[in-house]
C-alpha positions in Angstrom: -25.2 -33.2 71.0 -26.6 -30.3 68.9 -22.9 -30.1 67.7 -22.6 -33.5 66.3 -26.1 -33.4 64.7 -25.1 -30.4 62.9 -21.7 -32.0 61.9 -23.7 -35.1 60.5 -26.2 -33.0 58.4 -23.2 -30.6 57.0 -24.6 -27.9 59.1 -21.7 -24.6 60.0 -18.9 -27.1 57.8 -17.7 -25.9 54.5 -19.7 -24.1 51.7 -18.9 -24.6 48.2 -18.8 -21.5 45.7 -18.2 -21.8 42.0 -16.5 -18.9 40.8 -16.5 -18.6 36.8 -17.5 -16.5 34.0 -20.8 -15.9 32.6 -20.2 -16.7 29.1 -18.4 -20.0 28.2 -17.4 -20.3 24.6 -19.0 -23.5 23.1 -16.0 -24.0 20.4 -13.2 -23.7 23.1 -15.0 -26.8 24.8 -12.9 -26.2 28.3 -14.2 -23.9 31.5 -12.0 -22.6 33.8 -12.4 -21.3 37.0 -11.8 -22.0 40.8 -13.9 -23.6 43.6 -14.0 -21.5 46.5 -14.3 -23.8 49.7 -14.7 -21.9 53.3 -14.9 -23.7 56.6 -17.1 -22.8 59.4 -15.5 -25.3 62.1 -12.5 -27.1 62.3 -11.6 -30.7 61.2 -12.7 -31.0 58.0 -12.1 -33.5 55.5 -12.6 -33.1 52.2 -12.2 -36.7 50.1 -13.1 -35.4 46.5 -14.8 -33.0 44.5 -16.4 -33.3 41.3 -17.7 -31.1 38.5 -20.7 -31.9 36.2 -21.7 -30.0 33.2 -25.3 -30.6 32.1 -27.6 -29.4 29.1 -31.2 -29.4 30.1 -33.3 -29.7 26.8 -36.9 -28.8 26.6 -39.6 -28.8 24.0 -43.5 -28.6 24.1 -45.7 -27.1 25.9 -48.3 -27.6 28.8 -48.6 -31.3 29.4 -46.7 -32.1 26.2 -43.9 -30.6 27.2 -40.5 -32.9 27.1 -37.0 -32.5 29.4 -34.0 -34.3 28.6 -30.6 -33.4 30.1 -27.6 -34.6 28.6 -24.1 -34.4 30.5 -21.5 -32.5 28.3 -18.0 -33.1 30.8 -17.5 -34.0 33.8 -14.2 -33.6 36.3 -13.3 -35.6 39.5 -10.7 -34.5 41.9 -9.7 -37.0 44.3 -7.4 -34.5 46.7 -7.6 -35.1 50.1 -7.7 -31.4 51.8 -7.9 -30.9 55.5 -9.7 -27.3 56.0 -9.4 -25.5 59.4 -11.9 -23.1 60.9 -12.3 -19.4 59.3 -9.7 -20.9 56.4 -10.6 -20.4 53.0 -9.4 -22.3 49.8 -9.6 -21.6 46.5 -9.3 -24.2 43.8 -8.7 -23.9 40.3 -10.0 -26.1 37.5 -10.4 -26.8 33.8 -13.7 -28.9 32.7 -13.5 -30.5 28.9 -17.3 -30.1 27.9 -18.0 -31.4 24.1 -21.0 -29.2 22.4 -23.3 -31.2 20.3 -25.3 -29.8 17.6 -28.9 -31.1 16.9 -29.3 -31.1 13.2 -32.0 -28.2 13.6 -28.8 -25.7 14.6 -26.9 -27.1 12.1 -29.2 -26.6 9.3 -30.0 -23.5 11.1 -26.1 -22.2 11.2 -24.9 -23.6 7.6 -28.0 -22.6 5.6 -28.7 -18.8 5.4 -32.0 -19.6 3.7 -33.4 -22.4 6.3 -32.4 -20.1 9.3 -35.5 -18.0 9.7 -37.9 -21.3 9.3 -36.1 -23.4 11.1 -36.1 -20.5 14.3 -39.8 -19.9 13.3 -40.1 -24.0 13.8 -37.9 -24.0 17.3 -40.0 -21.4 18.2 -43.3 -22.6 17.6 -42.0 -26.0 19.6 -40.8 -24.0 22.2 -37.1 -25.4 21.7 -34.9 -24.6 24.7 -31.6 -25.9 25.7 -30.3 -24.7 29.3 -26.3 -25.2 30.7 -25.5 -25.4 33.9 -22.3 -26.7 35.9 -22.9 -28.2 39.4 -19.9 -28.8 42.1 -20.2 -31.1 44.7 -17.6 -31.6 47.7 -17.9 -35.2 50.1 -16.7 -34.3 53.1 -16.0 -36.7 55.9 -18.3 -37.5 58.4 -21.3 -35.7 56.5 -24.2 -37.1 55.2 -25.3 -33.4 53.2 -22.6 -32.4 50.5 -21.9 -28.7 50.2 -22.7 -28.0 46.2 -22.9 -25.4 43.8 -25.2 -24.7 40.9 -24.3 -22.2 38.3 -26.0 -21.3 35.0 -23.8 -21.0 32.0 -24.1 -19.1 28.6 -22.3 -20.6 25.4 -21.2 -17.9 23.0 
């Protein structure tokens, strides 16, 4: 009984590791890397994966403070994978992400003159922008999906 419970909540099944590189070049616009996947018991079905790249963007402070996040690429692998006990898989991937530019860093990266005001101005807003790519794995029988969260630096 303690078995099953645990097979339903996703409990000693597979764990999900992103494996990728710190820095991400923001003009290349692709990531690659691979998705680790180990099992911890036997008979599991893995019916997709996907891979979500996200920019959290804040401003403000205090109770003014602001948080959008915008999605920047996204990846869906459909492969059906059975994955026995103690087996590990590794998968690789490439995720197309598209960088957009507010028209702050654009001023900010075309004008040599307007760059120190306008990181003065981002500053005094408390202008952040955040990346991060999250992995999830549905796996058969389970209501918990193993995921992954990683942070990302664009260069």
């Amino acid at each position: 009984m303690f078995g099953t419970v645990k097979k339903i909540l996703g409990i000693e099944g597979v764990k999900l590791e992103l494996v990728i590189a710190d820095e991400v070049s923001k003009d290349a616009g692709i990531i690659t890397g691979f998705i680790k996947l180990t099992a911890l018991s036997d008979g599991n079905l893995i019916e997709n994966i996907t891979l979500k790249m996200v920019e959290k963007y804040s401003r403000g402070r205090g109770d003014n403070q602001l948080i959008n996040e915008y999605p920047m690429g996204e990846l869906t692998m459909n492969n059906k994978i059975n994955i026995g006990k103690n087996d590990v898989l590794e998968i690789p991937f490439e995720l197309e992400f598209v960088y957009v530019q507010s028209e702050m860093d654009k001023l900010e990266s075309n004008n040599i003159f307007a760059r120190g005001l306008v990181k003065f101005a981002k500053k005094l807003r408390n202008v952040k922008s955040e990346y991060t790519l999250r992995a999830d794995a549905k796996i058969k029988g389970t209501t918990l999906s193993p995921f992954d969260i990683k942070p990302l630096k664009l260069v």
